[in-house]
Every structure is written in C-alpha cells, then in structure tokens.
C-alpha positions as CSV (number, residue, x, y, z in Angstrom):
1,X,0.0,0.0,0.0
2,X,1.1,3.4,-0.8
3,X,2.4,5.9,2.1
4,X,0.1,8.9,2.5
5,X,1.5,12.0,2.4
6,X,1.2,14.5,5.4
7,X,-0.5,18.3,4.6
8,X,3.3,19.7,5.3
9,X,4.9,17.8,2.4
10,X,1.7,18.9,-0.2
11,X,2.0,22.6,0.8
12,X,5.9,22.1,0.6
13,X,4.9,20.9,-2.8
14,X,2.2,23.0,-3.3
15,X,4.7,26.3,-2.4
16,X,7.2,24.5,-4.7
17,X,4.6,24.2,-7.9
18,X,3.6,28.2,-7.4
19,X,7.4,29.5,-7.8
20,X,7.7,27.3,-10.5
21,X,4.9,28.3,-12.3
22,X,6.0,31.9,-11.3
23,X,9.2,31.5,-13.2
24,X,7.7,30.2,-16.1
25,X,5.7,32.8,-16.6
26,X,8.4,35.6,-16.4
27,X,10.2,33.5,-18.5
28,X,7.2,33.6,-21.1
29,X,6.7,37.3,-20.6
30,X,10.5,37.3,-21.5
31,X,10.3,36.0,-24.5
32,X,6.9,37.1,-25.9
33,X,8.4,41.1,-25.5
34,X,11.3,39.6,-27.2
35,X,9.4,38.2,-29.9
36,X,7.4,41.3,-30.2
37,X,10.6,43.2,-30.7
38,X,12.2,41.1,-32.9
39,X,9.0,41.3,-35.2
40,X,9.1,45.0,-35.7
41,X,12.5,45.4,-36.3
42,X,11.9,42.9,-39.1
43,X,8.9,45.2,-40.2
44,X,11.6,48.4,-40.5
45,X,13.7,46.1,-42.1
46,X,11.2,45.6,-44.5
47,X,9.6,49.2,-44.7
48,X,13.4,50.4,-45.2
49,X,13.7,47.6,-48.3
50,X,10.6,48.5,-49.9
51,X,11.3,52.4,-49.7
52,X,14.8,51.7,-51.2
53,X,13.5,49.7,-54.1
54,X,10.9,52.5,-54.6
55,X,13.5,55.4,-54.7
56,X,15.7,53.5,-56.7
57,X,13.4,52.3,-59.4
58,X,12.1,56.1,-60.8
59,X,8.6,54.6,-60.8
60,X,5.4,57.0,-59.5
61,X,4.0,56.6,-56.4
62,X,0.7,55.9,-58.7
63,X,2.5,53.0,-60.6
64,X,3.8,51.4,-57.9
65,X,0.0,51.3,-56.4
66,X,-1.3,50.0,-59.5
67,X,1.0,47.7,-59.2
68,X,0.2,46.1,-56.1
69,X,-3.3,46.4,-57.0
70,X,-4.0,48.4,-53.7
C-alpha cells in the first residue's frame, strides 16, 4: 500500500509548484516582448527595403500602387 503523504509535504509541494509556475511565466513574458521586438525590427527592415526599391526604381507613387493592386 502506498504511504500517504502528510499536509506539510503537499503545501511544501504546493509552495514549490507556485514558484515554479512563477518562473515560467516571467520567463514567457521574457520571451513574448522579445518576440514582439524582434517582429518590428523585421517590419523596419522591411519598410526600409521597400522604400529603397521605390526610390531606386524612378517609378510614380501611382505606378507602384497599380501595381500592387492596392
């Protein structure tokens, strides 16, 4: 038969299972802010790229809207 644990072991465990989860959850918030950063220099990357192309092809504002059909 299996040995019962006693209520100061499960709130050792419990008190154990909270900090964890604390952790993990900085560590998600971490990341996702890093993730979020990441993703907009990649959208200036790309907003620089685009503008570039645009300056450097001698093509109208107008054209270049045709163009992509917007």
């Amino acid at each position: 038969m299996a040995r019962q644990k006693t209520i100061s072991s499960i709130d050792a465990a419990i008190i154990k299972t909270e900090e964890d989860l604390t952790k993990a959850n900085a560590k998600y918030d971490k990341l996702a802010n890093e993730l979020q950063t990441l993703r907009k220099q990649r959208r200036e990357h790309e907003a620089k790229m685009i503008l570039d192309a645009y300056e450097k092809s001698g093509k109208s504002l107008n054209k270049i809207m045709i163009f992509l059909g917007v």
